[in-house]
C-alpha positions as CSV (number, residue, x, y, z in Angstrom):
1,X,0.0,0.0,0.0
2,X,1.3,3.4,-1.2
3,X,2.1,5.6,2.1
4,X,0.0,8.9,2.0
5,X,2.3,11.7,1.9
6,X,2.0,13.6,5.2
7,X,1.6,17.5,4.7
8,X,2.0,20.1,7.7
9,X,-0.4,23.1,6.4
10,X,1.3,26.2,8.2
11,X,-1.6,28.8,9.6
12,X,-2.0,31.3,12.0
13,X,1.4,32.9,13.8
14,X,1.2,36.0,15.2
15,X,1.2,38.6,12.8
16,X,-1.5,41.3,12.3
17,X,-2.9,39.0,9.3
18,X,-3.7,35.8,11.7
19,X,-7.4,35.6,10.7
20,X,-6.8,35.6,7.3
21,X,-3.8,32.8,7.6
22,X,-6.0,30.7,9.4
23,X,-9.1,30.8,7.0
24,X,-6.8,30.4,4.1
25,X,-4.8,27.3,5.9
26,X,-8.2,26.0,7.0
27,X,-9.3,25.9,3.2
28,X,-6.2,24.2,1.8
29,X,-5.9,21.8,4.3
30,X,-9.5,20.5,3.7
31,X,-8.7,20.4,-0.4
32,X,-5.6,18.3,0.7
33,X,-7.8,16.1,3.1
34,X,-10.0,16.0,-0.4
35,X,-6.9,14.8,-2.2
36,X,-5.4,12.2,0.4
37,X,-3.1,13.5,1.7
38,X,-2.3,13.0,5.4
39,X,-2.7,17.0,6.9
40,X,-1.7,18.1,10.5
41,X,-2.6,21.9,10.6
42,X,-0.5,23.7,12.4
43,X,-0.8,27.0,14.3
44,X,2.7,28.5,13.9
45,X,3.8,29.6,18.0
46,X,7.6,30.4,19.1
47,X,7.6,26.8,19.2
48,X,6.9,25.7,15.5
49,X,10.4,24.6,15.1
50,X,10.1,21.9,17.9
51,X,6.6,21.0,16.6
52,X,7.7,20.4,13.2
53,X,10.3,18.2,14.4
54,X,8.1,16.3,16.1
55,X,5.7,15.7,12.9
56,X,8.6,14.9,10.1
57,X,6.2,15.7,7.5
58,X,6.8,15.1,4.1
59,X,6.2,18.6,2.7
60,X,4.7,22.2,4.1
61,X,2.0,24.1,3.0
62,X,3.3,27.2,3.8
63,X,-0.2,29.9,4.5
64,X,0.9,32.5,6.9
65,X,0.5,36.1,6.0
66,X,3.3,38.7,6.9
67,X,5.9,38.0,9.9
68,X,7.1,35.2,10.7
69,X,5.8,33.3,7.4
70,X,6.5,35.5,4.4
71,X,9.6,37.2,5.8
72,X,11.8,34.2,5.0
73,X,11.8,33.5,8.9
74,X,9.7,30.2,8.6
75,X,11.5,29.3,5.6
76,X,14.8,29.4,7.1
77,X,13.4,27.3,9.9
78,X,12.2,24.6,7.4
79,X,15.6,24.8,5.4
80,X,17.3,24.2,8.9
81,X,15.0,20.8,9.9
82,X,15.2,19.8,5.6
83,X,11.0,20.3,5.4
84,X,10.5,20.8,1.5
85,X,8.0,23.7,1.5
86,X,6.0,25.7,-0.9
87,X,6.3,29.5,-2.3
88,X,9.2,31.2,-2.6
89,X,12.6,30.9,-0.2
90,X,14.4,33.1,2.6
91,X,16.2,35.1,0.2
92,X,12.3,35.8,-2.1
93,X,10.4,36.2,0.5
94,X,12.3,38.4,2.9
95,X,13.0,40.8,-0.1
96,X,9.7,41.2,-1.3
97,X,8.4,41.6,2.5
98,X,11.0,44.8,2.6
99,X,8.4,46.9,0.5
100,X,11.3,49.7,-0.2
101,X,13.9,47.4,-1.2
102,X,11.8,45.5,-3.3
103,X,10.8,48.2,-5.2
104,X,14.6,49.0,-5.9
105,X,15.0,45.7,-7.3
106,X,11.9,46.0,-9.4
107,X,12.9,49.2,-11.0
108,X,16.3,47.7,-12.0
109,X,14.3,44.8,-13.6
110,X,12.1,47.8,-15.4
111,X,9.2,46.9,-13.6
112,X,7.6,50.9,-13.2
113,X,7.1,51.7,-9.3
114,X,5.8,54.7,-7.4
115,X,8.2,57.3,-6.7
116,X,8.5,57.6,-2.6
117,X,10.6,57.8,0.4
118,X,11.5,55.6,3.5
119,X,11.5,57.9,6.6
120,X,10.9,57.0,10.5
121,X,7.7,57.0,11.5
122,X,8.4,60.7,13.8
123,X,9.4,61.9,10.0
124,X,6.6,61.5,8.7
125,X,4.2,62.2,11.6
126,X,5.4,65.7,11.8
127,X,4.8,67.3,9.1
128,X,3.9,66.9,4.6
129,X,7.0,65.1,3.7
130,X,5.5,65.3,-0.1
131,X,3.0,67.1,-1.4
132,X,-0.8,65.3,-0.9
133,X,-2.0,63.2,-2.1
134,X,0.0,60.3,-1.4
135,X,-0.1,57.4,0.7
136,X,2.1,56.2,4.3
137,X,2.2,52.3,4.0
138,X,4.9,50.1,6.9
139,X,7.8,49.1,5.1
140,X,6.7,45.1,6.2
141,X,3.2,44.6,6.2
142,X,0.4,43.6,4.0
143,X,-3.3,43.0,3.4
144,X,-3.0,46.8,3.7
145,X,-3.0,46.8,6.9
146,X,-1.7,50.3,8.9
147,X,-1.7,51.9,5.6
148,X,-2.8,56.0,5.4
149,X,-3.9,58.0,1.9
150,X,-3.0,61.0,2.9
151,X,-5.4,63.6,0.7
152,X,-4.9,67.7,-0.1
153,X,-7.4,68.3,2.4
154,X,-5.5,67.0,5.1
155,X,-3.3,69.8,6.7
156,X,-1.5,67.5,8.7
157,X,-0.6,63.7,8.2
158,X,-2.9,61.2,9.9
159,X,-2.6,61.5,14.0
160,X,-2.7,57.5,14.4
161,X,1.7,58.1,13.7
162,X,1.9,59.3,17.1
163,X,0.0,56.4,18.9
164,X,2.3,55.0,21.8
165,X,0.9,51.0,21.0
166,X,1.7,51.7,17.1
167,X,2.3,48.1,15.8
168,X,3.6,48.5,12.6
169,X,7.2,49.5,12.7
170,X,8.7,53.0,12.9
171,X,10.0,52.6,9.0
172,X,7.4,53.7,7.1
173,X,7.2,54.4,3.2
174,X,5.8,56.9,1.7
175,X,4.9,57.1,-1.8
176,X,3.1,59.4,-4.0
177,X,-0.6,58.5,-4.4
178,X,-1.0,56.4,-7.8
179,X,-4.6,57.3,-9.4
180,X,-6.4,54.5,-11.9
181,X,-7.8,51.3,-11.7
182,X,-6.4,48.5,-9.3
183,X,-5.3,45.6,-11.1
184,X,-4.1,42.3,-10.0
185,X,-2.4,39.3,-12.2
186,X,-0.6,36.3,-10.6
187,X,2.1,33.6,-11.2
188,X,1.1,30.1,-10.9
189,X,2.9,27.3,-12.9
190,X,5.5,29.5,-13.9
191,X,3.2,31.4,-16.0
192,X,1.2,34.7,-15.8
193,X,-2.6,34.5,-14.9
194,X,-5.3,36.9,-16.3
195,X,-6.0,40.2,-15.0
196,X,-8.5,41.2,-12.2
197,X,-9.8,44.7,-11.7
198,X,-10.9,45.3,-8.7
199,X,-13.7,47.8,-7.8
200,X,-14.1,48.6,-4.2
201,X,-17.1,49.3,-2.6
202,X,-15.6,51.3,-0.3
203,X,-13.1,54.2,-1.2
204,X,-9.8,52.1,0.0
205,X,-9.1,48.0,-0.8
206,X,-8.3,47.8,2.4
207,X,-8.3,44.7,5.2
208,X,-12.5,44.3,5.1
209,X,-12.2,44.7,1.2
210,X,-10.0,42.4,0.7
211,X,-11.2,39.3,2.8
212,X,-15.1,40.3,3.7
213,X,-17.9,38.7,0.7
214,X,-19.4,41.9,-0.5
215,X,-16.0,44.2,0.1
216,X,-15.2,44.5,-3.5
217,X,-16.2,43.3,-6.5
218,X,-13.8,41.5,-9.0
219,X,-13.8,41.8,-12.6
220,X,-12.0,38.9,-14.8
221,X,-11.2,40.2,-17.7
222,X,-10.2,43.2,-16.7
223,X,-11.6,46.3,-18.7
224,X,-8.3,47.1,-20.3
225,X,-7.1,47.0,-24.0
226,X,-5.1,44.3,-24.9
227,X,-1.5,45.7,-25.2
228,X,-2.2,47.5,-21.3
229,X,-3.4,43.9,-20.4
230,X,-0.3,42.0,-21.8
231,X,1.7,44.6,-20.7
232,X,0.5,43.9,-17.0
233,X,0.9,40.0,-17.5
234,X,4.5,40.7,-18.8
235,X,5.7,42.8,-15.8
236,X,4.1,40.5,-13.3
237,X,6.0,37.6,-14.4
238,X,9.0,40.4,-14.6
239,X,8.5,41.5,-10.9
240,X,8.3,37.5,-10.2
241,X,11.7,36.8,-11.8
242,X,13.5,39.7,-10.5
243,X,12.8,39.1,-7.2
244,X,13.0,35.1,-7.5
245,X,10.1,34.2,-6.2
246,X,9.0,30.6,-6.8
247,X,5.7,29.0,-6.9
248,X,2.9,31.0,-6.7
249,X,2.8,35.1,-6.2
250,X,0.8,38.1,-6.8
251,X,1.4,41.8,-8.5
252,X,-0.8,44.4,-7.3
253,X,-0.9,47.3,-9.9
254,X,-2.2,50.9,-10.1
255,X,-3.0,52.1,-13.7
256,X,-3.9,55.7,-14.4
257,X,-5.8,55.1,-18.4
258,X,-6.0,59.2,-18.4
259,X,-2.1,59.0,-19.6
260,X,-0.9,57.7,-23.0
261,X,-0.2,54.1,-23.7
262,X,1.2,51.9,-20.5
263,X,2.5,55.2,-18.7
264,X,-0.2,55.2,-15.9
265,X,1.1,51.8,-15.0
266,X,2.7,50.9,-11.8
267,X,3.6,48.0,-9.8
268,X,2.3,48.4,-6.1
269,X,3.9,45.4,-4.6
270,X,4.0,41.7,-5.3
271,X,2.7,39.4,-2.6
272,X,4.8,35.9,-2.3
273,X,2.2,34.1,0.0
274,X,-1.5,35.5,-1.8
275,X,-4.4,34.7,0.3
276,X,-6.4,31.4,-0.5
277,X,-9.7,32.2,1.3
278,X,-13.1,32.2,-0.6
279,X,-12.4,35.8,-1.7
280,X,-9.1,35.6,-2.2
281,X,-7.9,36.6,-5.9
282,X,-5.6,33.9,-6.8
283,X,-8.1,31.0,-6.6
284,X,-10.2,33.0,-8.7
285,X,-7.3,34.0,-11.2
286,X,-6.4,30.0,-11.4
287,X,-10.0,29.1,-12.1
288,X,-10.4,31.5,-14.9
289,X,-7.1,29.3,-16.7
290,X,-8.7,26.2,-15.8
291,X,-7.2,25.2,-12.4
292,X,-9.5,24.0,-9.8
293,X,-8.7,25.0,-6.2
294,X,-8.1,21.7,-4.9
295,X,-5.7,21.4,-8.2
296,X,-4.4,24.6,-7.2
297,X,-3.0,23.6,-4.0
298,X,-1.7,20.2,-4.9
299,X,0.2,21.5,-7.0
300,X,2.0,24.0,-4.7
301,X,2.7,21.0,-2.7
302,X,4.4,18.6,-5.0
303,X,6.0,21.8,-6.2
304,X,7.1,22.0,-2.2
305,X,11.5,21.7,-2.3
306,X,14.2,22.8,-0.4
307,X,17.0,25.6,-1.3
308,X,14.0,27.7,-2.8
C-alpha cells in the first residue's frame, strides 16, 4: 500500500494577518484532506520549530501572511529541519516583504514603481513630507493593513503616527498617491494568470475589502485594451523573476488610463504568500485558466522543495 504523503499546512502565527492565515490554511488543508493526503494543521507559536520536528512531514504548506511566514523567517526554519516547503525561499520572501527594497530591485528589472521615500515614522508624523496626495504604508506589512492615503485636504498627516501602542514598525514608506484602476495578475505554474480589476465598494481596498464577501467586487477580464493587459501579465512575471520568487505570487498594480499608452502603470507590490480564502484573488485568477482549487494547491505541494 502506497504511504499517504504527510503534509504540515502552516496557519496562524502571530502577525496582524492571523485571521486571514487561518481561514486560508483552513481551506487548503481540507482540499488536501479531499486529495489524500495526510494534513496536520499547524498554528505557527515560538515553538513551531520543535513541533515540526516532532511531525517529520513530508512537505509544508506554507499559509501564513506577513511575519514570521512570508519574511523568510519560517522558511529558514524549514531549510534548517530539511522540510521541503512551498512559495518562494528566505532570500524571495524576505526581499519582497521589505516593500522599499523591493521596489529597488523591481525598478532595476524595469518593472515601473511609485516614486517615494522611506523615513521614520516621527518623520513622517510631523509634518507633509510630499505634497498630498500620497499614501504612508509600513515598510513590512500587507493585506493593507496600517496603511494612510494621505489627501490635499489634510493639513496634517494622519494622527494615528503618534499612537504610543503603534504596531507596525517605525520605518514607514511613503509614496506618491497612484490614481487608476487596481489591477491584479498572478504567477502560478511558472506562467502569468489573467488580470483582475478590482472595484471597491468602499473608497480604500483595504483589510475588510479584501477578505469580507461583499467588500469588492472583481472583474476577470479586466476592462483594459489588450496591449495595457499583456503589458500587466508581462511585468508580473517580470517583478516574479527579479525578485526570485517561486511558486505561486501576486502583483498588485495601479493604472492611471488618463495617460498615453502603459504610462499610468505601476507595480504596487507583489505578494509571495497570496491569500487562498473564498475571496481571495488567486483561486479565482487559477479558475479563470482552468485550475480547480483543490488542483491549485496540490500543485503547490508537489512543487514544495528545499533551497528555494
Amino acid at each position: 500500500m502506497t504511504k499517504r504523503k504527510h503534509v504540515a499546512v502552516l496557519l496562524g502565527g502571530w502577525s496582524s494577518e492571523r485571521e486571514v492565515s487561518l481561514r486560508s490554511g483552513a481551506a487548503c488543508a481540507n482540499a488536501l484532506e479531499r486529495r489524500g493526503y495526510q494534513v496536520s494543521r499547524v498554528d505557527v507559536q515560538r515553538n513551531v520549530g520543535t513541533v515540526l520536528d516532532g511531525l517529520k512531514p513530508d512537505a509544508a504548506l506554507v499559509m501564513l501572511h506577513g511575519r514570521p511566514g512570508e519574511d523568510g523567517t519560517i522558511q529558514g526554519v524549514l531549510e534548517t529541519l530539511g522540510i521541503p516547503y512551498s512559495h518562494s525561499g528566505v532570500l524571495a520572501s524576505a526581499l519582497a516583504m521589505q516593500k522599499d527594497l523591493a521596489k529597488t530591485v523591481m525598478a532595476t528589472a524595469g518593472v515601473p514603481v511609485a516614486e517615494g521615500l522611506t523615513l521614520s515614522r516621527a518623520e513622517v508624523a510631523k509634518k507633509h513630507v510630499m505634497a498630498p496626495p500620497y499614501v504612508i504604508k509600513p515598510v513590512a506589512d500587507g493585506s493593507s493593513v496600517g496603511v494612510f492615503i494621505v489627501n490635499e485636504a489634510q493639513e496634517h498627516p494622519p494622527q494615528e503616527l503618534f499612537r504610543d501602542d503603534w504596531p507596525h514598525g517605525d520605518r514607514l514608506l511613503v509614496e506618491k498617491y497612484v490614481a487608476g484602476k487596481e489591477l491584479t495578475c498572478a504567477v502560478v505554474k511558472g506562467e502569468p494568470t489573467g488580470v483582475i480589476e478590482i472595484v471597491q465598494t468602499n473608497k480604500f481596498y483595504d483589510y475588510e475589502a479584501k477578505y469580507s464577501p461583499g467588500g469588492s467586487n472583481h472583474i476577470l477580464p479586466a476592462s483594459l485594451l489588450p496591449f495595457v493587459y499583456q503589458e500587466v501579465r508581462r511585468l508580473t512575471l517580470a517583478a516574479h523573476v527579479a525578485l526570485g520568487c517561486r511558486g505561486v505570487s501576486r502583483a498588485d498594480f495601479r493604472f492611471d488610463d488618463r495617460i498615453e499608452g502603459t504610462g499610468g502603470l505601476i507595480c504596487l507590490e507583489v505578494n509571495t504568500q497570496p491569500g487562498m480564502t473564498e475571496t481571495s484573488l488567486v483561486p479565482e485568477l487559477a479558475a479563470d485558466a482552468g485550475i480547480t482549487f483543490d488542483e491549485l494547491v496540490q500543485w503547490m505541494v508537489e512543487d514544495a522543495s528545499l533551497g528555494r
